[in-house]
N, CA, C and O of each residue as an XYZ file, in Angstrom:
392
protein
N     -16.493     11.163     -7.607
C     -15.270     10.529     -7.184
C     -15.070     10.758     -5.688
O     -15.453     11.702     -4.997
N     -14.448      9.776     -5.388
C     -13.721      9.713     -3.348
C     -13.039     10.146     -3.422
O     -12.092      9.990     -4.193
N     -13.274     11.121     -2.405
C     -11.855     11.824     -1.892
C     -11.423     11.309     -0.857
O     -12.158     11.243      0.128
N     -10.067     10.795     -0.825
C      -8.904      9.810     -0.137
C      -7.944     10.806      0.829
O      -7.464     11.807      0.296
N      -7.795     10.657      1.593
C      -6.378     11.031      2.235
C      -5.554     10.199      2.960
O      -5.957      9.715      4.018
N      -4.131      9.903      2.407
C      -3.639      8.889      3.051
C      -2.378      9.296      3.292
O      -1.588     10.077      2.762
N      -2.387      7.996      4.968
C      -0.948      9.029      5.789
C      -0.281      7.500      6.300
O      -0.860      6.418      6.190
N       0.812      7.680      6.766
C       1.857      6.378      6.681
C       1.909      6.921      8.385
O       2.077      8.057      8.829
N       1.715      5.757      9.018
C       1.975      6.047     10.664
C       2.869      4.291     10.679
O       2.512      3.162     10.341
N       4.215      4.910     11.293
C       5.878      4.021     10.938
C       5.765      3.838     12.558
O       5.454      4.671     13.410
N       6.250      1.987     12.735
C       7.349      1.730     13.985
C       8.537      1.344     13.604
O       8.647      0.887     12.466
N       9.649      1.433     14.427
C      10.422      1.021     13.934
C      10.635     -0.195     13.392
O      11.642     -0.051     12.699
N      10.145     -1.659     13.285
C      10.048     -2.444     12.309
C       9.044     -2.481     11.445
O       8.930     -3.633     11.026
N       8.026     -1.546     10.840
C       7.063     -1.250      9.900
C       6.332     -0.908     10.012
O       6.715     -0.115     10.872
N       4.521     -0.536      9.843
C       3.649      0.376      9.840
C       2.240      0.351      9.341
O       1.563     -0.652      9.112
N       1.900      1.603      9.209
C       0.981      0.838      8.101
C       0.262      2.076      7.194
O       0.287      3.136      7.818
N      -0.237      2.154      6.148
C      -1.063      3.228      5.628
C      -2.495      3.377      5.900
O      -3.085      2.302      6.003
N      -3.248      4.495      6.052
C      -4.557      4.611      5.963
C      -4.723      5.345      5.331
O      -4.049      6.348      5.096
N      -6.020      4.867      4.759
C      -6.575      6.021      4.043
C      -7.719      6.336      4.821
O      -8.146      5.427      5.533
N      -8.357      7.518      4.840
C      -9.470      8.389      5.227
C     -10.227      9.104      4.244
O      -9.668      9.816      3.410
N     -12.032      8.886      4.321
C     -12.385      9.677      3.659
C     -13.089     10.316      4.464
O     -13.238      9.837      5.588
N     -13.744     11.621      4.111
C     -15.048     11.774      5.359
C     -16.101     11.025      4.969
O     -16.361     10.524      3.874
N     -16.877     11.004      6.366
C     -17.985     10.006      6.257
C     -17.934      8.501      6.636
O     -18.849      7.857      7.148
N     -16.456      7.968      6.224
C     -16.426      6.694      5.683
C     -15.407      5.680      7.061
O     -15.059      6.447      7.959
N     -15.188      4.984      7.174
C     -13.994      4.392      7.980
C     -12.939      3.959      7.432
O     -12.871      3.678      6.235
N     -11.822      3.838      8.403
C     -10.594      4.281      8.061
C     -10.461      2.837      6.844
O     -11.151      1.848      7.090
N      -9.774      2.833      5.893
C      -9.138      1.663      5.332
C      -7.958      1.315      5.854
O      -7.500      2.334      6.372
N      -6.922      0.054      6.053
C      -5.501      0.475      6.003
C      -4.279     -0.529      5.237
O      -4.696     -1.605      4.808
N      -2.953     -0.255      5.071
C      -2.604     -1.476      4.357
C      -1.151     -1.265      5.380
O      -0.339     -0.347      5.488
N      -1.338     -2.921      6.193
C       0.571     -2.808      6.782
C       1.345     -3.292      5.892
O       1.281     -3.933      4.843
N       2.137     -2.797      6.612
C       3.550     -3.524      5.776
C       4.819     -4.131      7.336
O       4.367     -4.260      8.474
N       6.032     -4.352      7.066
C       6.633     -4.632      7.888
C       7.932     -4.512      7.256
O       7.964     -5.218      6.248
N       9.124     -3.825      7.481
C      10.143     -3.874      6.785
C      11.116     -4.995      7.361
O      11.108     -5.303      8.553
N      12.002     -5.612      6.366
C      13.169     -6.732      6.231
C      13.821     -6.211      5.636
O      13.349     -5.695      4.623
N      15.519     -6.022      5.978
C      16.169     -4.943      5.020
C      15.718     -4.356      4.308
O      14.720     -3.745      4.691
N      16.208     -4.153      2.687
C      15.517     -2.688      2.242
C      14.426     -3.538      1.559
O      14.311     -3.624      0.336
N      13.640     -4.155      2.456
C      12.211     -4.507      1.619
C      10.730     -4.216      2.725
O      10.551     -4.700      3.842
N      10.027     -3.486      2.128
C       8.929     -3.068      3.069
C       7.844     -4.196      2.222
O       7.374     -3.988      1.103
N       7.592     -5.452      3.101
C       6.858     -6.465      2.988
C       5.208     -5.820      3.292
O       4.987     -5.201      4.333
N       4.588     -5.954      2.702
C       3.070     -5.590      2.748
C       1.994     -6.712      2.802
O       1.657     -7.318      1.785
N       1.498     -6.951      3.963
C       1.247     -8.436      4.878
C      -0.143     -8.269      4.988
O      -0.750     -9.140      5.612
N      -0.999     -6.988      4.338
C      -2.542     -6.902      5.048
C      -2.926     -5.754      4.376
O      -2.200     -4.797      4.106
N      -4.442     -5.931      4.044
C      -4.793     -4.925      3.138
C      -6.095     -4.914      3.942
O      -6.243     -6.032      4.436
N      -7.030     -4.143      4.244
C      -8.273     -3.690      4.946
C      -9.222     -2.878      4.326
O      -8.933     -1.692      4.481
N     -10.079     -3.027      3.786
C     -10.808     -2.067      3.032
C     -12.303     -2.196      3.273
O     -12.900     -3.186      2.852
N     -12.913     -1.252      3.920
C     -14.449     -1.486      4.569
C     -14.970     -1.722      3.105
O     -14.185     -1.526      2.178
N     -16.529     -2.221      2.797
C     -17.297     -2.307      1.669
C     -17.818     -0.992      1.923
O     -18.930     -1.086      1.405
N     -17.732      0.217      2.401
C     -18.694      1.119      2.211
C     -17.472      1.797      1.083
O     -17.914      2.685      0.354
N     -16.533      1.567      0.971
C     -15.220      1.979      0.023
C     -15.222      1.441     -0.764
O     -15.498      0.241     -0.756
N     -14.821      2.310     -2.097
C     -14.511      1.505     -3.412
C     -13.217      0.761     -3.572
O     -12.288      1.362     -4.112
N     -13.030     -0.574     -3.135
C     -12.203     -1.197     -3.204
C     -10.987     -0.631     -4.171
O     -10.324      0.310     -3.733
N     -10.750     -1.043     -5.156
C     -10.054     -0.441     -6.133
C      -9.267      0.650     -5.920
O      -8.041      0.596     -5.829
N     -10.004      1.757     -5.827
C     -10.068      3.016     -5.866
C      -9.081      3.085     -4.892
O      -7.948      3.391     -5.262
N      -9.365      2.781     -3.310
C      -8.707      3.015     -2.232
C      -7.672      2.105     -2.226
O      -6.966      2.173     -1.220
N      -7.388      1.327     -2.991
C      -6.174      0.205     -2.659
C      -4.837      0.909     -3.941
O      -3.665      1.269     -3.838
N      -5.842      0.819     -5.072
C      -4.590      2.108     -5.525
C      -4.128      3.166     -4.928
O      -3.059      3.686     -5.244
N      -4.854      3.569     -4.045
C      -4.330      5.421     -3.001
C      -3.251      4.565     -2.277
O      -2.148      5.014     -2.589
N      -3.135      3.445     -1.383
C      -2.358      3.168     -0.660
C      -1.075      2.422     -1.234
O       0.038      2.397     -0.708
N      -1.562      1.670     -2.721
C      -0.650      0.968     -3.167
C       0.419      2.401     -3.717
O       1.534      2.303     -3.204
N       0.253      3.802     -4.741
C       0.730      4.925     -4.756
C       1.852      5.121     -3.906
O       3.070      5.176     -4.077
N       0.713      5.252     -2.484
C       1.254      5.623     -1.515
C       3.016      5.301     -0.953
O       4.004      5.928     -0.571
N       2.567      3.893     -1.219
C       3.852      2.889     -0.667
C       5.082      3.058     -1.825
O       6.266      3.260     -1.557
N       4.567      2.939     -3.021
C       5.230      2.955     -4.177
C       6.331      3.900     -3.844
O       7.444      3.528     -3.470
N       5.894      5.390     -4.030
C       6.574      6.422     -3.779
C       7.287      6.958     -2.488
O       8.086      7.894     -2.465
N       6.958      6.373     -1.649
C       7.609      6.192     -0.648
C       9.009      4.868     -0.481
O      10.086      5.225     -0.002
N       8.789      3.351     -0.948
C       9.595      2.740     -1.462
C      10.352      3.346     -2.241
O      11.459      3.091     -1.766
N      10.604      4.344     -3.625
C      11.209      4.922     -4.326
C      12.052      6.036     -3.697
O      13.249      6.256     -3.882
N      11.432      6.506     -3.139
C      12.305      7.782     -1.873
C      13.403      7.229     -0.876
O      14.424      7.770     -0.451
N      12.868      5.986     -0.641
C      13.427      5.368      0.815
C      14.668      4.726      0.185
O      15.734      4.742      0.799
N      14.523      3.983     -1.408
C      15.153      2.835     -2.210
C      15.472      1.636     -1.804
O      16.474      0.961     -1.568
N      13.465      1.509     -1.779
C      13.341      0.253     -0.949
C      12.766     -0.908     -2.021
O      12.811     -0.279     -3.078
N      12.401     -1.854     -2.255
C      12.063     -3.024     -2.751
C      10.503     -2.990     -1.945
O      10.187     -2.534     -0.846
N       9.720     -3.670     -2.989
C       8.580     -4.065     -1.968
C       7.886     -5.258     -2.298
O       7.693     -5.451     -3.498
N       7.331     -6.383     -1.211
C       7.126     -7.295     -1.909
C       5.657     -7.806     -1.020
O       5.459     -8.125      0.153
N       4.903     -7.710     -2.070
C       3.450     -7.689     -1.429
C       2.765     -9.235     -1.736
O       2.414     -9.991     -2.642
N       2.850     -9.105     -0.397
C       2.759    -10.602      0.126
C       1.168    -11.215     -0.212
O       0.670    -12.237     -0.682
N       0.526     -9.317      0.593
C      -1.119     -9.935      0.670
C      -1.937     -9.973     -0.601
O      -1.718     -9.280     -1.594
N      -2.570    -10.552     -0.507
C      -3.031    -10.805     -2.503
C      -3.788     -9.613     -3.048
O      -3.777     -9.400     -4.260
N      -4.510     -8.750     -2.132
C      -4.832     -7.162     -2.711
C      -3.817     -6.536     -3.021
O      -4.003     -5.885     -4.050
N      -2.795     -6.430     -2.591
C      -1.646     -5.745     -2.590
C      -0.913     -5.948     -4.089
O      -0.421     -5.201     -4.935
N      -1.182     -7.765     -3.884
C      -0.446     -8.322     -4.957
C      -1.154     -8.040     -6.538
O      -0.647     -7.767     -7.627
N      -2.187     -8.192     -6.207
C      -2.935     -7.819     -7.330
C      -3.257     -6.410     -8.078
O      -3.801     -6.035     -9.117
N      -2.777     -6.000     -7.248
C      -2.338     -4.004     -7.785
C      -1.696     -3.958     -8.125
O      -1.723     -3.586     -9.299
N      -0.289     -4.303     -7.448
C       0.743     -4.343     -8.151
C       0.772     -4.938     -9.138
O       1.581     -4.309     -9.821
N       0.350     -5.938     -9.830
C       0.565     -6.601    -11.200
C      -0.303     -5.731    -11.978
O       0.170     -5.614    -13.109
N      -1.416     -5.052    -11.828
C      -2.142     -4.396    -12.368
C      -1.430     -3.413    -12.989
O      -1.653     -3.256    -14.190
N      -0.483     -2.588    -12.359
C       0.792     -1.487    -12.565
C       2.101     -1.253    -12.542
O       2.931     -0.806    -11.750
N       2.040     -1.909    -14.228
C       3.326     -2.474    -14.831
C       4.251     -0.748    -13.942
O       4.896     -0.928    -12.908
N       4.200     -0.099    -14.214
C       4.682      1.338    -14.154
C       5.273      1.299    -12.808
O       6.184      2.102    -12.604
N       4.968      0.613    -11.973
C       5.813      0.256    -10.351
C       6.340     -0.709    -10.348
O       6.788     -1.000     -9.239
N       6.696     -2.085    -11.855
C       7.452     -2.704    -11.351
C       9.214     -2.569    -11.364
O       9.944     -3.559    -11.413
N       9.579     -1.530    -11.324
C      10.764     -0.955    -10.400
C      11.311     -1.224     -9.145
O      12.462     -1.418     -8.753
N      10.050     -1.186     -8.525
C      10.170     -1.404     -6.489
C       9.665     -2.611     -6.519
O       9.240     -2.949     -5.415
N       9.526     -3.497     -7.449
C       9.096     -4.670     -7.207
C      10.331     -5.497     -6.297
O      11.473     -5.126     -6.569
N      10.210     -6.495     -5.327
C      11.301     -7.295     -4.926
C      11.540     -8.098     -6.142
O      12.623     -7.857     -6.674
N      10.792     -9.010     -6.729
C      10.297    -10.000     -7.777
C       9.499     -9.609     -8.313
O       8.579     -8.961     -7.814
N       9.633     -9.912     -9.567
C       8.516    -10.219    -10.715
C       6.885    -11.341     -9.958
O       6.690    -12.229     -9.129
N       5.935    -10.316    -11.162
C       5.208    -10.986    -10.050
C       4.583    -12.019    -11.177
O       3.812    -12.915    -10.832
């Protein structure tokens, strides 16, 4: 298994996540916040990464952070989007049904 580490680097209108493994290059997923909705506009994931794998670390990522913040999130970009439907269990922070 990959070992992931992922860190949220924020501007004040939104940001973005990376993940890091060693060895590997960075992945990342932005987002952009609109009131309490952190819109997620871009997903990046080198092929030397297990797609999947690393898009759940960041999709997590956002989740629980949306939940802390009590934010909505509405993932625009279709990796994004497609995780999220994958994990009924986050649709809470969903903006919409997806």
């Amino acid at each position: 298994m990959i070992k992931i580490g992922i860190t949220c680097e924020e501007t004040a209108s939104g940001g973005r996540y990376v993940a890091r493994s060693p060895g590997l290059p960075l992945a990342e997923m932005k987002f952009r916040r609109e009131k309490q909705t952190m819109v997620i506009d871009h997903t990046a994931i080198p092929e030397e990464m297990p797609v999947e794998c690393v898009d759940r670390a960041l999709m997590e990522r956002a989740v629980m952070d949306a939940r802390t913040e009590k934010l909505k999130i509405d993932p625009v970009c279709v990796l994004a989007r497609y995780t999220m439907a994958r994990h009924p269990q986050w649709s809470d922070v969903l903006k919409q049904p997806l």
